[in-house]
C-alpha positions as CSV (number, residue, x, y, z in Angstrom):
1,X,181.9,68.7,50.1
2,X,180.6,70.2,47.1
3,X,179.3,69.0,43.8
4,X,183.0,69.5,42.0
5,X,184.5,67.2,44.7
6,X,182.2,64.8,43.7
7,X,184.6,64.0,40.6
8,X,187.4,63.5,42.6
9,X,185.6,59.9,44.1
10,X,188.6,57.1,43.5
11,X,187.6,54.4,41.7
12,X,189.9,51.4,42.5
13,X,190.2,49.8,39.1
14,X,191.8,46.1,38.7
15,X,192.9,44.2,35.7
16,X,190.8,41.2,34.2
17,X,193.1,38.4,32.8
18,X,191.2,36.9,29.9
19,X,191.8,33.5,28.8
20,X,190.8,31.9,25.8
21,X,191.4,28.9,23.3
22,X,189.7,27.3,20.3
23,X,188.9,23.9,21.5
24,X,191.0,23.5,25.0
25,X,191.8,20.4,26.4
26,X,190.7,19.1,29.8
27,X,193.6,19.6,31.3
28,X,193.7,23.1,29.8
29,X,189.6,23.5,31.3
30,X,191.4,22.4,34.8
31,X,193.9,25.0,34.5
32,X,192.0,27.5,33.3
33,X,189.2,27.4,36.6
34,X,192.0,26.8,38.5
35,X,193.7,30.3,37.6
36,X,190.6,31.9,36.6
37,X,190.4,33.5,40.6
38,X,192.2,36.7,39.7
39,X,192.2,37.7,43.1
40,X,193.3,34.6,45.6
41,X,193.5,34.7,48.8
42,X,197.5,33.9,49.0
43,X,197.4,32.8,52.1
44,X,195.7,35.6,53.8
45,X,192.6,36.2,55.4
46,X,190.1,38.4,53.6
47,X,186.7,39.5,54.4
48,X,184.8,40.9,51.6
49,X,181.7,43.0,52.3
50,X,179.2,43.5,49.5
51,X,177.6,46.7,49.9
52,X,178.6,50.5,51.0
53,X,176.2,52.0,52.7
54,X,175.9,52.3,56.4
55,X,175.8,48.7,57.4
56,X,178.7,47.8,55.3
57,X,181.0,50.1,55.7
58,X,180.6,49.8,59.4
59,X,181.1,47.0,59.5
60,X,184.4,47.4,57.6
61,X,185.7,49.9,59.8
62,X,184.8,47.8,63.1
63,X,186.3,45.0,61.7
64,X,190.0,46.8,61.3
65,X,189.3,48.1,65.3
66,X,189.8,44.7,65.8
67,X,192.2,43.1,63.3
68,X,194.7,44.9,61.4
69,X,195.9,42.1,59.1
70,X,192.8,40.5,57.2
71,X,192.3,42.4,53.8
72,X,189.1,44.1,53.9
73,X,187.4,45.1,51.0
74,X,184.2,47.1,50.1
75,X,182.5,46.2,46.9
76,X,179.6,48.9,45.8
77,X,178.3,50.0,42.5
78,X,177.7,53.7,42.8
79,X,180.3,55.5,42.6
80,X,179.0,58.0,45.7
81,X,177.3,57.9,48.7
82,X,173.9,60.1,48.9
83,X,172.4,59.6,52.3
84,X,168.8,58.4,52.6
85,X,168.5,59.3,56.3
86,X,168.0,62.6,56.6
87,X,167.2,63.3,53.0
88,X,163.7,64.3,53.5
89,X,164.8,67.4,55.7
90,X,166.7,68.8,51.8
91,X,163.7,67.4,50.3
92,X,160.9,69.5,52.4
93,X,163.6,72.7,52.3
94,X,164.4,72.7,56.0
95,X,166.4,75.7,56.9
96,X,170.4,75.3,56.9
97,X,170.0,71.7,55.2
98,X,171.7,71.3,51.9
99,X,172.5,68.6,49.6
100,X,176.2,68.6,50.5
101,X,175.2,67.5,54.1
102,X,173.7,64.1,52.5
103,X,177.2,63.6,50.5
104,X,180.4,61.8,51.8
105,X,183.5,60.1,50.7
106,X,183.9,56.2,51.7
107,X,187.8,56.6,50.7
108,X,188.1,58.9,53.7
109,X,187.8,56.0,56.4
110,X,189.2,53.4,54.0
111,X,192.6,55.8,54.3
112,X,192.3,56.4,57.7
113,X,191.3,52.4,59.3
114,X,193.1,50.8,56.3
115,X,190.4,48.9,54.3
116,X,189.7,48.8,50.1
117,X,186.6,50.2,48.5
118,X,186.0,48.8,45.1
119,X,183.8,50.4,42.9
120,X,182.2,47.9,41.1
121,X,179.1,45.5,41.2
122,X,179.1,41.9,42.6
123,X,177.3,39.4,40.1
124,X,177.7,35.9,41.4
125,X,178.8,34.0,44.9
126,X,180.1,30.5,44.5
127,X,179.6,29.4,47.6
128,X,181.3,25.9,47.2
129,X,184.5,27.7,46.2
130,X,184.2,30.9,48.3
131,X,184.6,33.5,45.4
132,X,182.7,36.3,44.5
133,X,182.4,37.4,41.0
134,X,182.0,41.0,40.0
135,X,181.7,43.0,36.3
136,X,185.8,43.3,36.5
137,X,187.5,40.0,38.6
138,X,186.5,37.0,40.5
139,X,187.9,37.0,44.3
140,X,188.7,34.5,46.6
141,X,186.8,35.6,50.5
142,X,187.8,34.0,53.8
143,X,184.4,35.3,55.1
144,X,181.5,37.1,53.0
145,X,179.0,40.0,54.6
146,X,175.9,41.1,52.9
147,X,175.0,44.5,52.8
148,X,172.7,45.1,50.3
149,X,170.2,47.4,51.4
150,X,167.5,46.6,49.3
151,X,165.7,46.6,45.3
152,X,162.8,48.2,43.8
153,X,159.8,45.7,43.1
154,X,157.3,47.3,40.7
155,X,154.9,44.2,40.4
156,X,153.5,44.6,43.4
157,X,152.2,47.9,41.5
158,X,150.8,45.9,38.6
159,X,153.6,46.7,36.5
160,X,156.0,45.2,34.0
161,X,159.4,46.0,33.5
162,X,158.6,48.8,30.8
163,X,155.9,49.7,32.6
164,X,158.2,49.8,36.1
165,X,161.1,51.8,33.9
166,X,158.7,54.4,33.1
167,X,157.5,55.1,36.4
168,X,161.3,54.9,38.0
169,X,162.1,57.9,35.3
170,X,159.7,59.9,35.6
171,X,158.3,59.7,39.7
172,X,161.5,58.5,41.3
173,X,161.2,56.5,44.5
174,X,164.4,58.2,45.9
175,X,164.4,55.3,48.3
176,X,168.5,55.0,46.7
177,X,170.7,58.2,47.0
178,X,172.3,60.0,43.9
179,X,170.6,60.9,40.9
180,X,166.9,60.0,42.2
181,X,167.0,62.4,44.9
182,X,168.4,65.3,42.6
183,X,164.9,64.2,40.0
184,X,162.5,64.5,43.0
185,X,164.2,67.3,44.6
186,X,163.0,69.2,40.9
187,X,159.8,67.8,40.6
188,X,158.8,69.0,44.1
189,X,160.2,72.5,43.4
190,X,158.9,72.6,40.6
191,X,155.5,71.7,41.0
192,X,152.9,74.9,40.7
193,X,149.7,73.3,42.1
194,X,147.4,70.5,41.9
195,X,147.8,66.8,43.8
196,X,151.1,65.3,44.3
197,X,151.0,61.6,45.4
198,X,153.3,59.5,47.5
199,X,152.7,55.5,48.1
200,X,153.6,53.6,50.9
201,X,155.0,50.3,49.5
202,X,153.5,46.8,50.2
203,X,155.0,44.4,52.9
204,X,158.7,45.3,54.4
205,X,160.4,48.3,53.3
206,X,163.0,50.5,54.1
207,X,162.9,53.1,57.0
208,X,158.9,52.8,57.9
209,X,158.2,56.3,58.7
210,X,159.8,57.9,55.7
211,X,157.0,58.2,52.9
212,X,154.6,59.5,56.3
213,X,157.7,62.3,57.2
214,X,158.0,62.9,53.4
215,X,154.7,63.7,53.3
216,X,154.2,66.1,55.9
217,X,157.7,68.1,54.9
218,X,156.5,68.3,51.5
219,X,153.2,69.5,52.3
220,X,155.2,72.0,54.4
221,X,156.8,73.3,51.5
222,X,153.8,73.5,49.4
223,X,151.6,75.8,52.4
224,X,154.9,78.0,52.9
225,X,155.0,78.6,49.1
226,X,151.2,79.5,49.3
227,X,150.7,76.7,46.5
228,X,147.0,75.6,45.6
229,X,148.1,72.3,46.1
230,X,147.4,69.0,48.2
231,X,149.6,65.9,49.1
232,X,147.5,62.4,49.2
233,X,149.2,59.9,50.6
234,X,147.9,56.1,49.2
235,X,148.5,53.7,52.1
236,X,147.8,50.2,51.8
237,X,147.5,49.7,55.6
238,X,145.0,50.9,58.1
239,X,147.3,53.7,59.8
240,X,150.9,54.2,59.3
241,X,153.3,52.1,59.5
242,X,155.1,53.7,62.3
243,X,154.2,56.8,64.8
244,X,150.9,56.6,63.6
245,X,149.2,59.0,66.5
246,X,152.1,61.7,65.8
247,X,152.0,61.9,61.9
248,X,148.1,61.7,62.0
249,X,148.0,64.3,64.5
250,X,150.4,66.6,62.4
251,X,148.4,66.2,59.3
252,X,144.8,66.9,61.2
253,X,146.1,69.9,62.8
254,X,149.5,71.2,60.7
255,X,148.1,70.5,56.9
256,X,144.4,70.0,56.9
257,X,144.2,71.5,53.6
258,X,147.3,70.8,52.3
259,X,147.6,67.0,52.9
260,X,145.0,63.7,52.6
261,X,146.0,60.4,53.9
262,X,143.8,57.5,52.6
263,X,144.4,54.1,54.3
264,X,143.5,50.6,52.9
265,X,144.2,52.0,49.3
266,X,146.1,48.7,47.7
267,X,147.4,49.9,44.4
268,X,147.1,47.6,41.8
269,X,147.8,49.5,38.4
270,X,149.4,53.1,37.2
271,X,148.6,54.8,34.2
272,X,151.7,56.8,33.6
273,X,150.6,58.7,30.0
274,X,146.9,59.5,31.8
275,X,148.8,60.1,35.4
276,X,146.3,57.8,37.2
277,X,146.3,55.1,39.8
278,X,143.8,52.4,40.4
279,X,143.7,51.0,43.8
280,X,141.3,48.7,45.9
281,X,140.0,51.2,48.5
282,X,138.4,48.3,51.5
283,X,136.5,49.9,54.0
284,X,136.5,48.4,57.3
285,X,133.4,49.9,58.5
286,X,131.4,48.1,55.6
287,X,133.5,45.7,55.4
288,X,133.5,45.8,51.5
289,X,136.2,46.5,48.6
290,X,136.0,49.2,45.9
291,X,137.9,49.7,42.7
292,X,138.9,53.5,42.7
293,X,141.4,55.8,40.9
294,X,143.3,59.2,41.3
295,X,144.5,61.3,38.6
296,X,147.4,63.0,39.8
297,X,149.8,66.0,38.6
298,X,153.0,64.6,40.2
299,X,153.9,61.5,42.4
300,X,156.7,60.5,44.4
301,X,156.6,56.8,43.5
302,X,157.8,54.4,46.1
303,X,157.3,50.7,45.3
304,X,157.5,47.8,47.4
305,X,161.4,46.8,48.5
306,X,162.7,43.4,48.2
307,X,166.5,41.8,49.0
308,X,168.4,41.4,46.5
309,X,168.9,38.7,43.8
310,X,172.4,38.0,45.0
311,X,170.3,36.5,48.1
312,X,168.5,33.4,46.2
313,X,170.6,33.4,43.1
314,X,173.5,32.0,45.7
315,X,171.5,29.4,47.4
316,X,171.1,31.6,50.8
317,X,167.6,31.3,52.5
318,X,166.0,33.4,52.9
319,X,162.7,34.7,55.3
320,X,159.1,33.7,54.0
321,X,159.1,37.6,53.5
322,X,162.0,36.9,51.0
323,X,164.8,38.5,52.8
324,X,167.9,37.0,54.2
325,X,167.5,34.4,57.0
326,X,169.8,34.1,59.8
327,X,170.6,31.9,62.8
328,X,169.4,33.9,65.8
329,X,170.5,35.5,68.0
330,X,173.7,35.8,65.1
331,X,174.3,37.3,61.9
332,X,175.1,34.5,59.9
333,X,173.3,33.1,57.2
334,X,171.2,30.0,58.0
335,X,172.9,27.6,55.9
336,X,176.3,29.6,55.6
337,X,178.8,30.1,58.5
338,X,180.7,31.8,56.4
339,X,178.7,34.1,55.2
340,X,176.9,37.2,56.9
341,X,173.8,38.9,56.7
342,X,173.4,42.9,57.9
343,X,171.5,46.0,56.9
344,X,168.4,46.7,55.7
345,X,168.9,43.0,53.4
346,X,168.6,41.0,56.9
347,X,164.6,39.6,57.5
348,X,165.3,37.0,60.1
349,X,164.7,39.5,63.1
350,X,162.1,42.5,63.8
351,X,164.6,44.9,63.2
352,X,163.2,48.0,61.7
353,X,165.0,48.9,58.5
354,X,166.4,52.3,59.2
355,X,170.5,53.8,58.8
356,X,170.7,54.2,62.3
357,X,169.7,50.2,63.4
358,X,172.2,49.3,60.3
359,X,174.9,51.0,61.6
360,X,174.5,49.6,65.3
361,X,174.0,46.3,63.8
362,X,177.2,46.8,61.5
363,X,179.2,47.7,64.6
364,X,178.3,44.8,66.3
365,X,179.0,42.4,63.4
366,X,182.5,44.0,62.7
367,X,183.6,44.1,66.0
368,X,182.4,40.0,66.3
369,X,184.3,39.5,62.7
370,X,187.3,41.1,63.7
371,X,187.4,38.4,66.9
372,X,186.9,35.5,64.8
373,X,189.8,36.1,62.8
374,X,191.8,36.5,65.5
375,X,191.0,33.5,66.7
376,X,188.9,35.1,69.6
377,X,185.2,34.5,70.7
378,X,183.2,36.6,68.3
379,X,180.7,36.2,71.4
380,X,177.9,36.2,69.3
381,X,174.5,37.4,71.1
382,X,176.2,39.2,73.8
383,X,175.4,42.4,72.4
384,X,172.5,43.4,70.9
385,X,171.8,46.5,68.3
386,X,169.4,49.8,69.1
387,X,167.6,52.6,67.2
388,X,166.2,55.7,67.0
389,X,164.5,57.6,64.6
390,X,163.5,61.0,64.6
391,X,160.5,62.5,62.2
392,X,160.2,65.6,61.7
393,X,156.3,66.8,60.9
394,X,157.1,70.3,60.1
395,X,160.3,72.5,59.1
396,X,161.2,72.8,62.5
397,X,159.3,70.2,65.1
398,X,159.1,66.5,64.9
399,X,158.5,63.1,66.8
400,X,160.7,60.2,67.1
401,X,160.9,56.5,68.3
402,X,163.0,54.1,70.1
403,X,164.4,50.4,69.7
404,X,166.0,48.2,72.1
405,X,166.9,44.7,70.7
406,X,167.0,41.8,73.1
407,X,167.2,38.1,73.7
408,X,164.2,36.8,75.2
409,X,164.1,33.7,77.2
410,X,162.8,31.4,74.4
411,X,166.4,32.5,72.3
412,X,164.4,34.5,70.2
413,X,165.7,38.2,69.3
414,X,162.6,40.5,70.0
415,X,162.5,44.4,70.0
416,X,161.3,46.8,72.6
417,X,159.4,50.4,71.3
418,X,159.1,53.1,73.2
419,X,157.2,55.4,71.4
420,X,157.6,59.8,71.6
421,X,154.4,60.7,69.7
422,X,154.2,64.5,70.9
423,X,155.3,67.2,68.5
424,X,158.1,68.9,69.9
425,X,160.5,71.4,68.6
426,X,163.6,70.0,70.4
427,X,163.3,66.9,67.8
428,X,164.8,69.1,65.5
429,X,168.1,69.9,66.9
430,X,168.3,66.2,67.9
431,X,167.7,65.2,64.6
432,X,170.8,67.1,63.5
433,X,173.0,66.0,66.5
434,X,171.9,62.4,66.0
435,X,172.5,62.9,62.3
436,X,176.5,64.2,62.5
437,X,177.0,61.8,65.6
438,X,176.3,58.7,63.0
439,X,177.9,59.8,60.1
440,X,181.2,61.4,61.8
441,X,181.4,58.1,63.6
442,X,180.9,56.4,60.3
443,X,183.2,58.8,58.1
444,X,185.7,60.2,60.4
């Protein structure tokens, strides 16, 4: 698919009745919530899913596997789907990759497995009554599914939200697909020389080893270009977050000049006219915390993730961590059994927050949904999801990890690594095998 087809996206569009009188009666207030639900169920079961990416919509597709009569809808607010996995191969110019491989049409497998995908952005749950309400209609659900992926929060960075604007303009995260990965794409090709930042974000974010992958590509592209330029990477941990022996490895021996990691570098402020970020630098040896600052000539900004405000603003709970809570070893919400919780937006387990685990956990849920509304046993905690994740450390070798959820005897859901720390070449085709093999079984 090329840019032009990108026009061609469908964007289901539905009418909004609009009701309205001067001083109504109570009666006339009854009638008016009673009708307001521009969408009822009419005595049909429908499961609305509230988020497109690749938790959601395969979930959607799972759930038709199982039940072809339920309405099935897809509500999500862009209006295309730009991968994130895989991005940073397009990002760190990787031979043969182009930005048409991270693009692709959620109509196709709404034709083909018979489900709706709305474009349009959900605002409100009323729980009590089950409807959702979004910019255009209110619906009536059956059964709900979260799939929210995640929100930029800028405080952690000492920002407010002029401040937090600013920075999202200018240094995109591109932790969303679209227009922020076309901005960074730019900035990294156009940068002549000088220090390009990237931050890891605070707490629990999206895809661990991405910003560390990110780096490493980037710095590739800056040594291939023959560019007097370094990548510094501002970690607030002691190592990264994941595959730290490989990506360290890489940096020491594939971009000694080209690329700097500093760990325990806690960001607290960014001067975006002046380009500079202060940061608490602690240093374990000493044992003592420093106030320091970088002036930089670019930056890939990533900020700390959060769920989003659907989450509390509906009375869900949610984990101390602030994402959603579940009852284990399920994927419904705590205090909701009609409501489900998937994707990167789930907190309750140690699932790492990666496409591939939400795609093997939106499987799972959709093939358990599709059983409960025929009546079946979902058989909830019978199956359990896995991941893998390949990063590449160069334009054509990389290092990857696995993950094998389980029950353990306590009833607790725990995860199994098995770690692949070597830089090998073969990581590359497997990338791009494990890449098509998700998204054809996602798409086709």
């Amino acid at each position: 698919m090329n840019r032009r087809d990108l026009l061609k996206f469908g964007t289901l569009v539905t009418a909004t009745t609009v009701f309205g009188a001067a001083t109504p009666s109570k009666d006339e207030v009854a009638k008016e919530k009673e009708i307001a639900i521009s969408k009822p169920l009419n005595n049909k079961d429908r499961v609305i899913i509230i988020g497109g990416g690749y938790a959601g919509l395969s979930v959607a597709k799972n759930i038709r596997l199982q039940n072809k009569k339920a309405q099935v809808i897809v509500f999500e607010p862009k209006n295309i789907f730009a991968s994130c996995p895989y991005s940073n191969l397009w990002f760190g110019a990787v031979p043969n990759v182009k930005y048409d491989d991270l693009i692709f049409s959620p109509l196709e497998p709404a034709s083909k497995y018979d489900f709706d995908v709305v474009n349009d952005k959900v605002i409100s749950i009323d729980r009590n009554k089950k409807v959702i309400t979004t910019l255009s209609d209110t619906y009536e659900y059956s059964l709900l599914v979260l799939a929210t992926g995640i929100e930029y929060d800028y405080s952690t960075f000492g920002l407010n939200d002029e401040e937090a604007k600013e920075v999202y303009t200018r240094f995109p995260a591109s932790y969303s697909g679209g227009f922020e990965q076309l901005s960074l794409k730019k900035n990294i090709e156009k940068f002549k020389g000088g220090t390009f930042v990237i931050t890891v974000p605070k707490g629990g974010y999206r895809c661990p080893p991405a910003p560390y992958e990110r780096a490493a590509l980037i710095a590739d592209y800056f040594k291939t270009k023959k560019l007097n330029a370094k990548v510094v990477i501002l970690d607030p941990r002691e190592k990264p977050a994941a595959k730290a022996k490989g990506f360290l490895k890489a940096y020491e021996t594939l971009y000694k000049d080209y690329l700097e990691y500093r760990p325990n570098s806690s960001i607290t402020k960014i001067d975006v006219d002046k380009k500079t970020i202060f940061f608490d630098k602690f240093d374990a040896k000493e044992q003592e915390t420093t106030k320091e600052s970088l002036v930089f000539d670019d930056a890939n900004i990533i900020p700390s993730n959060k769920a989003s405000k659907l989450l509390v603003n509906s009375g869900l709970e949610v984990t101390p961590e602030g994402w959603g809570k579940v009852k284990a070893p399920t994927f419904r919400s705590s205090n909701d059994d009609n409501i489900y919780i998937v994707g990167d937006v789930l907190g309750e387990y140690p699932f790492p927050k990666s496409g591939q685990m939400a795609h093997s956990c939106g499987i799972i849920l959709g093939e358990q949904i599709g059983k409960r509304l025929n009546k079946e046993d979902p058989k909830e905690g019978s199956v359990f999801p896995h991941n893998v994740c390949y990063s590449l450390v160069s334009k054509d070798s990389g290092i990857y990890v696995t993950h094998e959820a389980y029950q353990d005897v306590d009833g607790s859901v725990k995860v199994k690594t098995e770690l692949f720390e070597d830089i090998d070449k073969k990581t590359l085709e497997a990338t791009k095998a494990w890449y098509v093999g998700v998204t054809s079984n996602i798409f086709e």
